[in-house]
Residue, then its C-alpha position, 0 to 999 in steps of 0.5 A: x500500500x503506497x502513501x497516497x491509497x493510505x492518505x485516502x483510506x485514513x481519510x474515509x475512516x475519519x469521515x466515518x467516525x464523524x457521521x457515526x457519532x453524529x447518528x449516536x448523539x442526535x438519536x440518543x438525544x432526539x435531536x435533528x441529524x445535522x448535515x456533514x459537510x466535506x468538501x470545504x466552506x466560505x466561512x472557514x478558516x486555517x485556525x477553525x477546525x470546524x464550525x456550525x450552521x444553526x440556520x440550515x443545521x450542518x457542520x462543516x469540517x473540511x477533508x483538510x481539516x481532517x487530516x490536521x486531525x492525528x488521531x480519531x480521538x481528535x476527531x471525536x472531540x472535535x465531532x462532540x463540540x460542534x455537536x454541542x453547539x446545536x443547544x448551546x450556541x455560547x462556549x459557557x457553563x450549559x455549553x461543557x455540560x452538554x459536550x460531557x453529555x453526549x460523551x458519556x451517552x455514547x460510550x463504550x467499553x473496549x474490548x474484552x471489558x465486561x460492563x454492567x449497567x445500573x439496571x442489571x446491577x439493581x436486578x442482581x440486588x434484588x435477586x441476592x436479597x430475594x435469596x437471602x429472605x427465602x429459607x432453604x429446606x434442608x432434608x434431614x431423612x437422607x444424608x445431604x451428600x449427593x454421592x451418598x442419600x441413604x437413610x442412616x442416623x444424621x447429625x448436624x455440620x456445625x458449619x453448613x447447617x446440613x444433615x449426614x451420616x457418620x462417614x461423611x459428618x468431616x468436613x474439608x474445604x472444597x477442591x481435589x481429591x485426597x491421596x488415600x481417596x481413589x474415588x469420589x464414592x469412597x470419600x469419608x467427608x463431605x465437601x464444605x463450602x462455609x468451613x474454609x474460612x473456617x480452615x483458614x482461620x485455624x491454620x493461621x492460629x497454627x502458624x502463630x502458635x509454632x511461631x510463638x514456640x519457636x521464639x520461647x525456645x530461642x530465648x529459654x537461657x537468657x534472662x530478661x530481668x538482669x539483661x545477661x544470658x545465663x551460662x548453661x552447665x552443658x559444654x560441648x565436647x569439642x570445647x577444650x579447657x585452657x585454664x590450665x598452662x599444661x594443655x596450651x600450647x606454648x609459641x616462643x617467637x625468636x628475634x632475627x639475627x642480622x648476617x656479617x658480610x663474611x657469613x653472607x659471602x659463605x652462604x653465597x659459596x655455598x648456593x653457588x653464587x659468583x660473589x665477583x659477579x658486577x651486574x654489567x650496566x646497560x649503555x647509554x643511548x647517545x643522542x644527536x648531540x653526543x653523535x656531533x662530538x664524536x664526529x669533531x672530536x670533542x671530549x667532555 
């Protein structure tokens, strides 16, 4: 696709937006559609967007114009204000109030956004307060776990109000099979939905009582009223006593004795190191002045 068939598609885009919101607003509002001028007015100026004919009821904005415009929020925009001048002729109070108006009655969620109105939100509440006022009939002639239903000796669940037999009266929050249950048939318990908040609780008294008996363990030797730790009569068996002179170990540090000259050349005799041995110094490079005087003979 070149620049120009991109120029022309991006046009027709805008211009289908401007009569979409257009049909939106005057329909929602009961209001006359107003004709939409393209092609360019008389009255139009480089700095004016677009403007509104009250007498014959059309908006006009140019393709020039619309290509000023970058985005189509842009264009909205421009769209919804000169919507608004069809009620409101003046740039006041009632004039924002009524552009905010037509904004709001023709938005949409985007994509992938559920979005539930203020009629189908007073329809849930009614049908949760319906629920809430109807009492639920409990059976209490059958064991209320759907697997089971025999007629047996009940017994209340302190949590879900409901009736079971004795090998399904445990509770346990709802969710996967057990690892010493193959099969739901051969589940000693029935699943609970009001007993998790339970569960949760009881779990997090656990976890603060482990807590609580790991710091008392962690501070059982000191003593908190002389603020000093309190010596403990075990000692390790790696723990070495030296209180006493006879097990510790004695280091005797010797000052260095400094060498003559003559025990110096022996011991070089010895290693076999060439005591007249002069480490020959490298010559000095002559530089241009040095190479003048040895070319007139010059000495120093």
């Amino acid at each position: 696709m070149d620049s120009e068939t991109f120029r022309k598609k991006l046009l027709n885009t805008k211009k289908q937006r401007v009569i979409e919101i257009a049909y939106l607003v005057c329909e929602k509002e009961r209001l006359p559609i107003p004709k939409i001028n393209f092609k360019g007015c008389q009255q139009e100026t480089e700095n004016q967007l677009a403007h509104y004919h009250p007498d014959e009821n059309k908006i006009c904005i140019s393709e020039t114009q619309l290509h000023k415009l970058k985005t189509l929020k842009d264009v909205e925009n421009t769209t919804y204000h000169e919507l608004a001048h069809i009620l409101e002729q003046n740039h006041g109070g009632g004039f924002v109030k009524t552009r905010n108006k037509f904004q709001l009655d023709t938005w949409r969620p985007p994509r992938g956004v559920i979005y539930i109105s203020a009629e189908v939100q007073r329809q849930i509440r009614e049908l949760e307060s319906r629920q809430k006022s109807e009492k639920i009939s409990v059976d209490k002639t059958l064991c209320n776990y759907h697997l089971c239903r025999k007629k047996r000796k009940l017994s209340q669940c302190p949590h879900c109000k409901r009736y079971f037999c004795s090998e399904h009266i445990r509770p346990v929050a709802p969710g996967k099979l057990r690892e010493d249950d193959s099969d739901y048939k051969s589940m000693s318990y029935h699943p609970c939905g009001t007993y998790v908040d339970f569960a949760r609780k009881k779990e997090e008294n656990e976890h603060t009582a482990y807590r609580n008996a790991l710091d008392a363990m962690k501070y059982e030797h000191y003593d908190f009223n002389k603020k000093e730790p309190i010596k403990s009569n075990i000692k390790p068996e790696s723990k070495i006593d030296y209180s006493d002179n006879k097990t510790k170990p004695k280091v005797e540090y010797k000052p260095i004795k400094q060498m003559s000259k003559a025990e110096i050349e022996e011991s070089r005799k010895k290693l076999g190191i060439d005591t007249d041995h002069v480490p020959k110094s490298k010559p000095k490079k002559k530089n241009i002045f040095d190479k003048i005087k040895t070319i007139f003979g010059i000495d120093d």
